[in-house]
N, C-alpha and C positions, 0 to 999 in steps of 0.2 A: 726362330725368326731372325733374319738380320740384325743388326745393330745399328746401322752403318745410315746415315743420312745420303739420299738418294734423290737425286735428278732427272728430272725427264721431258721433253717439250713434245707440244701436241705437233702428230704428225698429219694432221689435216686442213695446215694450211703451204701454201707455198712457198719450196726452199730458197734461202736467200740467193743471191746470183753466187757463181763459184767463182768470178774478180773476187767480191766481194770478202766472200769467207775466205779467199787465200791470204790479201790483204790483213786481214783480223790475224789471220795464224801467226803470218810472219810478225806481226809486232807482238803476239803472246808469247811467241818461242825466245825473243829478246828481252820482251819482261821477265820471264819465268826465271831466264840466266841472271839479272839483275838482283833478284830476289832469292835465289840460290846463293847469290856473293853475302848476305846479310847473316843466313844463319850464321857463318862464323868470324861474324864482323863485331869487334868490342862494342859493347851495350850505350857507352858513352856516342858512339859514333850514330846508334840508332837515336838516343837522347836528341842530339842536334839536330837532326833528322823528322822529328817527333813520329818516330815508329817504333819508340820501347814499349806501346804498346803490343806489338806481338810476342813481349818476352813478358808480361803480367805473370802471367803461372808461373813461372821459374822462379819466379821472387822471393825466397824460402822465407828468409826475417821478415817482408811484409805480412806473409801469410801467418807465421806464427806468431807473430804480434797481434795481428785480427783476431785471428784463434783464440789467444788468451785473454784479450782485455772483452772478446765479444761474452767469453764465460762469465766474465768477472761482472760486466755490467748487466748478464740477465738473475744474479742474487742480489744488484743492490737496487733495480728502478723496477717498475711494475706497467711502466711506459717509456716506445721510443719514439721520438720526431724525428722525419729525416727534413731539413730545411734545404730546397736548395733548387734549381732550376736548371732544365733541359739534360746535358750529358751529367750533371751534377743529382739528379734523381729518377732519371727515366728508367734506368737500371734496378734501382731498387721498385719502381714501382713492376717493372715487367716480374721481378722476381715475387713480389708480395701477388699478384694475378695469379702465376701459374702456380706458386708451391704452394700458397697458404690456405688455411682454409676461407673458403669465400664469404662466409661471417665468423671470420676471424673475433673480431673484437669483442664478437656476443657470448663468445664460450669462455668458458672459469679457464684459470690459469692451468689449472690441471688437464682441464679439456686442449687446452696451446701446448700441450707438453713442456711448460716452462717460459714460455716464450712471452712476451710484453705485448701488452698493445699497441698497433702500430700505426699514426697519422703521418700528413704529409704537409708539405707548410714553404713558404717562401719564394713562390714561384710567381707572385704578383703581388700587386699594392692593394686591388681589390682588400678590403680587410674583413669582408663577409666570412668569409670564412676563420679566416685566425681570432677574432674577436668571439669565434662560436667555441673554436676549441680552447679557447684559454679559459672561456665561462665554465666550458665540461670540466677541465680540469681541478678547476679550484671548487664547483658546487663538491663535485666526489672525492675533493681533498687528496690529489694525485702529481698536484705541479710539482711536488717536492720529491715525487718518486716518479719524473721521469727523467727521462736523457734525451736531449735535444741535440743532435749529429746534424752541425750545419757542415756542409759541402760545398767549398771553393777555392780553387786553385790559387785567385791571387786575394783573394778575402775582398774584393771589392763589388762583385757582384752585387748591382743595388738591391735588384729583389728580394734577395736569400740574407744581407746585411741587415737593409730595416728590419726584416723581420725580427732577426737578432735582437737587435736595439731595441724594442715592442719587448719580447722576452725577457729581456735583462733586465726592463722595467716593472715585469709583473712580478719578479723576487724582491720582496721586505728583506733580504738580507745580506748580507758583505757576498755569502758562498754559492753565487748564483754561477760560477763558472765549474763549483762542482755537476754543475748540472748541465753542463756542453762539453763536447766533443768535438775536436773540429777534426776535420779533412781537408788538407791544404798542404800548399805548395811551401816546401821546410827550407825555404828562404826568408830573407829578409824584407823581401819586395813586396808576400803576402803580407796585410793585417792581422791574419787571425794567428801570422806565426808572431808577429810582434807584439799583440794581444797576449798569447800566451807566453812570451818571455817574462812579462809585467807582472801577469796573475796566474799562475797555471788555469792549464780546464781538466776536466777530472780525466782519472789515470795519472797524472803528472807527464801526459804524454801528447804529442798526435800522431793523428795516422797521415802518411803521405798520399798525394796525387803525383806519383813519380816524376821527374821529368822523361819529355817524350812523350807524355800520355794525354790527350786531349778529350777534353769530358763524353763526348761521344763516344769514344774508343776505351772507357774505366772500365765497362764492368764486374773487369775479373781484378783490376787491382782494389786497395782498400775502398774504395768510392764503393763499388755492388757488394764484396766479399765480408764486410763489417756486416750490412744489412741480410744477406743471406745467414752467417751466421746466427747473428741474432735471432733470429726464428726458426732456429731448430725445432722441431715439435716433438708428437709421440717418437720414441724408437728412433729418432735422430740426437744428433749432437751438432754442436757448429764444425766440430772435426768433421764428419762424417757430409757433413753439406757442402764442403768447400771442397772435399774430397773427389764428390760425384761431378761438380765444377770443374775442377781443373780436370777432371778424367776427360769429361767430352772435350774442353776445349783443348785438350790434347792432340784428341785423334785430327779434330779440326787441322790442326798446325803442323800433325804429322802428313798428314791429308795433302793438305798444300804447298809440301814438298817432292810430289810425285811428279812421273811428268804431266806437263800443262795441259797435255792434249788426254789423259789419264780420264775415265768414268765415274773415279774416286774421285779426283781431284775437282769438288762441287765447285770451290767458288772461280776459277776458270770457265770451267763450262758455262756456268750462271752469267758471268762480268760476257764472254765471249755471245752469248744470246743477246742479253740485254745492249751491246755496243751494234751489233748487227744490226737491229729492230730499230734504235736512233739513224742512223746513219744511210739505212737501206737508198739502194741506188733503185735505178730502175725497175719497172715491178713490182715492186715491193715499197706499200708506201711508210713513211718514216713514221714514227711514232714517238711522240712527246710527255706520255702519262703513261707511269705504272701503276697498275692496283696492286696492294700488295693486300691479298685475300685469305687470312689467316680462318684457315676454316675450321674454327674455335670460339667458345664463349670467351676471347678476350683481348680486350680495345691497344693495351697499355704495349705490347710489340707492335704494332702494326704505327703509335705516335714515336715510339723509339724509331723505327727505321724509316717515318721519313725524316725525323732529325738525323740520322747519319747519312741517309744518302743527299738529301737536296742542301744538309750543309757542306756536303763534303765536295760533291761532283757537281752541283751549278755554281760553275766559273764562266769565268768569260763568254756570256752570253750563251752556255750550252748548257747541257743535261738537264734529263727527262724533271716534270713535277712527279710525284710520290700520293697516291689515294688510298689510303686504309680503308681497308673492308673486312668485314669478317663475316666467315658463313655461318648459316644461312639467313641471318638478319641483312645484308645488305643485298639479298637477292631481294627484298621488297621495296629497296630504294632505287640502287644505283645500278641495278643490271639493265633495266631497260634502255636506260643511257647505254649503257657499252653497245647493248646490243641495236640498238636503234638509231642510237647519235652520231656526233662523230665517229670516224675510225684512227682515232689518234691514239690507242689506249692498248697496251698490252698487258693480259692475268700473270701474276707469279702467285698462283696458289703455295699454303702452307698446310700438307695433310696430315691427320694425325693416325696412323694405324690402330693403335690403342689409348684409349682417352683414360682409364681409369675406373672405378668402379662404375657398374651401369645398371638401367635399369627396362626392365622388360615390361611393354604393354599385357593388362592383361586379357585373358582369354575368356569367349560367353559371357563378355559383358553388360551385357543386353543392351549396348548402342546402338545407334541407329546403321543399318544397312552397309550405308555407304563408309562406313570406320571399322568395319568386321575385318577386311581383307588385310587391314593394320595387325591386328589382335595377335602376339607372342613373336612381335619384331623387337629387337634391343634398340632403343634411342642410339648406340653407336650404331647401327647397321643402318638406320635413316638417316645419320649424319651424314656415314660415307657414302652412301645413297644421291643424297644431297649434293654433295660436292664431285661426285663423277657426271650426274644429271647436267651441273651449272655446266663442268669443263666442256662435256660433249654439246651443249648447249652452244658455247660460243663457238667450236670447232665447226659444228655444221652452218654458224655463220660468218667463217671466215674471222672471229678473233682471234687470234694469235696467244696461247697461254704455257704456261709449264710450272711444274710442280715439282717442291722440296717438300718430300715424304719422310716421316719421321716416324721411325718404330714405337716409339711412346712419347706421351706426355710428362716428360721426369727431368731432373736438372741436369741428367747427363747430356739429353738429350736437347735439352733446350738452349744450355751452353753451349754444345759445339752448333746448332743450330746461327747463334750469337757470331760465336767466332767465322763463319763460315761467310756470314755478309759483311760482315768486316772484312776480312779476305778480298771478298768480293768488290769491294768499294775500293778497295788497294789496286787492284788490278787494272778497274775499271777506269780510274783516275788515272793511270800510265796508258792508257788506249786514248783516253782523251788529251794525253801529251801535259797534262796538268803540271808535270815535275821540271817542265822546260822553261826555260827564259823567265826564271824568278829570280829577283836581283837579292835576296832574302837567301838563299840555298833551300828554303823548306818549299815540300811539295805545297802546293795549294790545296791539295787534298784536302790538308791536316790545317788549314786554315779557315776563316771566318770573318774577313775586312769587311764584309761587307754590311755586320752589326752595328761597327763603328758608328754611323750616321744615325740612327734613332738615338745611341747613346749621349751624342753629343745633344742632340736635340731637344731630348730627355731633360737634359742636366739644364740649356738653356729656359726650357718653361717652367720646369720644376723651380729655381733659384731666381727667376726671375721676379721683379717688386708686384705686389699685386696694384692690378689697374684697376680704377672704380668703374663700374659697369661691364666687366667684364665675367 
């Protein structure tokens, strides 16, 4: 069977105008050259840039640093917490979805092959939650065996900090920073590195958010690579997980070095679709919302990418919204919309060729009638069922869709799956001129000004004197 992540748009609606797609080329053919000049451009110069993101995997000391201290922290805690928000744990949660077991927490350690249990924490003030997991941990007497991995680049992040602050206080004792890990930015500028100059946190170490590397764009540096480790299971190692990681995101990166106009080369073709469908001129009418329809049991990619795409590419009053769906649960909600509603809406299915062990209805069940004709189908063979029904579904109604097919469900493949919309969101960002007339030199891609303003706002009601009757 192939290997190779694979591209394909439905050819049952009409092709864009050919201005149009010539138009698109000629500016891919100048990006591509653009991006050609990078590979052998010093790493510092992508830093300024903040595109050292596409050099994560080459990172050998990040990586063997991961490697060893992820060893070392699954003999001494029996729990991990990742603390932390948006590109700061969205990664670690897509990795806990697809690799782990899906009642991770309920199986013996033995049954985790080694692995900790794993919660998630810091991502709001809500304190429903943290207030629940700090109760679990102290009834079962485990706060002192676990490891709490906050994540942030300048340690200021308020959500992922109070949290902190909240945790430092549920330790009765001096050595509560043996019991955190940070990931952060190995300046000065961060808290959590100036925290840790004062008191170490355990390892006597941190792990970097390299510079360059913008929390949507981690998941292959320490920020996902720590968390991936750590959960090695049966028959794995954290060597062996990080291994199968940078393997795919390899091919990804080797991938999007071909030429632009290449069948290999996904996230061209991808960015190159997707800019057309915005943009479309006559005939073709424009479209403002992607579904991104991961036709899989799972939620936590589909909140990952529209945090990369709508923070990356809505700039200056453009680029599409981002709608998570996954099949076949949201064919009971939000297909009728597609197919009924507006037509502002184009599918990017995610398929999966092989899902992993499965399981076969059975046969002479003595069901009723009309569930016979079911009887010795495999649950994959109705998934995939499912999800060519949906596509041909919108093709004969003029939706507009295409599909990133993926030979299996496994970290090779789900990484360079990762790497591939990243790519993609590179691309797509230099179609939208994004890197032009910024007084700053960094693309706007790789930026976010536009958080600023709740932040500030934030700070003013939060600190604000309290009013009586209010």
């Amino acid at each position: 069977m192939d290997r190779e992540l694979r591209f394909s748009v439905d050819d049952g609606v009409d092709l864009f105008p050919q201005a149009a797609q010539q138009k698109v080329d000629a500016a891919l053919r100048k990006i591509h050259l653009l991006f050609q000049k990078e590979t052998s451009a010093p790493l510092t110069e992508l830093e300024d840039e903040l595109r050292a993101w596409t050099r994560s995997h080459l990172q050998t000391e990040d990586i063997a640093q991961v490697s060893a201290l992820a060893a070392r922290a699954r003999e001494d805690f029996s729990v991990l917490v990742i603390i932390g928000v948006g590109g700061s744990d969205l990664s670690a949660r897509v990795f806990h979805d697809f690799f782990n077991h899906p009642y991770h927490n309920l199986l013996s350690v033995e049954e985790r092959g080694g692995a900790p249990e794993v919660y998630f924490t810091g991502d709001t003030f809500d304190p429903h939650k943290l207030v629940g997991l700090l109760e679990m941990l102290k009834a079962r007497k485990l706060l002192h065996k676990t490891l709490f991995n906050v994540i942030s680049k300048s340690g200021t992040t308020t959500e992922t900090m109070a949290t902190l602050m909240i945790i430092r206080d549920a330790f009765d004792d001096v050595n509560w920073q043996q019991h955190v890990l940070a990931t952060t930015g190995l300046t000065t500028d961060s808290v959590l590195f100036r925290m840790h100059e004062q008191f170490p946190f355990y390892g006597g170490t941190l792990l970097p958010v390299p510079d360059g590397v913008g929390g949507r764009f981690s998941a292959f540096s320490p920020v996902g690579l720590f968390f991936l480790a750590m959960m090695a299971g049966k028959s794995e190692t954290p060597e062996t997980r990080i291994q199968a990681a940078i393997e795919g995101v390899q091919q990804a990166h080797d991938n999007f070095n071909l030429p632009y106009e290449h069948q290999g080369n996904v996230a061209y073709q991808l960015a190159r679709w997707i800019h057309l469908e915005e943009v479309a001129e006559t005939g073709h009418a424009r479209k403002n919302s992607i579904v991104f329809y991961n036709y899989a049991d799972h939620s936590c990619l589909g909140e990952w990418f529209v945090q990369l795409y709508t923070e990356s590419i809505q700039e200056r009053g453009g680029g599409a919204n981002v709608i998570s769906a996954k099949g076949p649960t949201s064919n009971h909600s939000i297909l009728n919309g597609i197919i009924a509603g507006p037509r502002d809406k184009v599918i990017l299915f995610i398929h999966w060729e092989e899902l992993g062990p499965d399981l076969v209805l059975p046969v002479d069940a003595g069901m009723d009638s009309k569930l016979t004709e079911l009887e010795g189908l495999s649950m994959t063979q109705m998934q995939t069922a499912s999800y060519r029904g949906t596509a041909l579904d919108f093709s004969e109604n003029g939706v507009s869709n295409a599909t990133l097919t993926l030979p299996k469900r496994d970290i090779r493949s789900v990484c360079q799956l990762m790497r591939v919309l990243m790519d993609t969101i590179a691309v797509k960002g230099r179609l939208q001129g994004l890197h032009l007339d910024n007084d700053s030199g960094n693309e706007l891609t790789y930026l976010q000004e536009g958080v600023e303003g709740y932040k500030r706002n934030f700070r003013s009601f939060a600190l604000a004197p309290n009013v009586e009757g209010d």
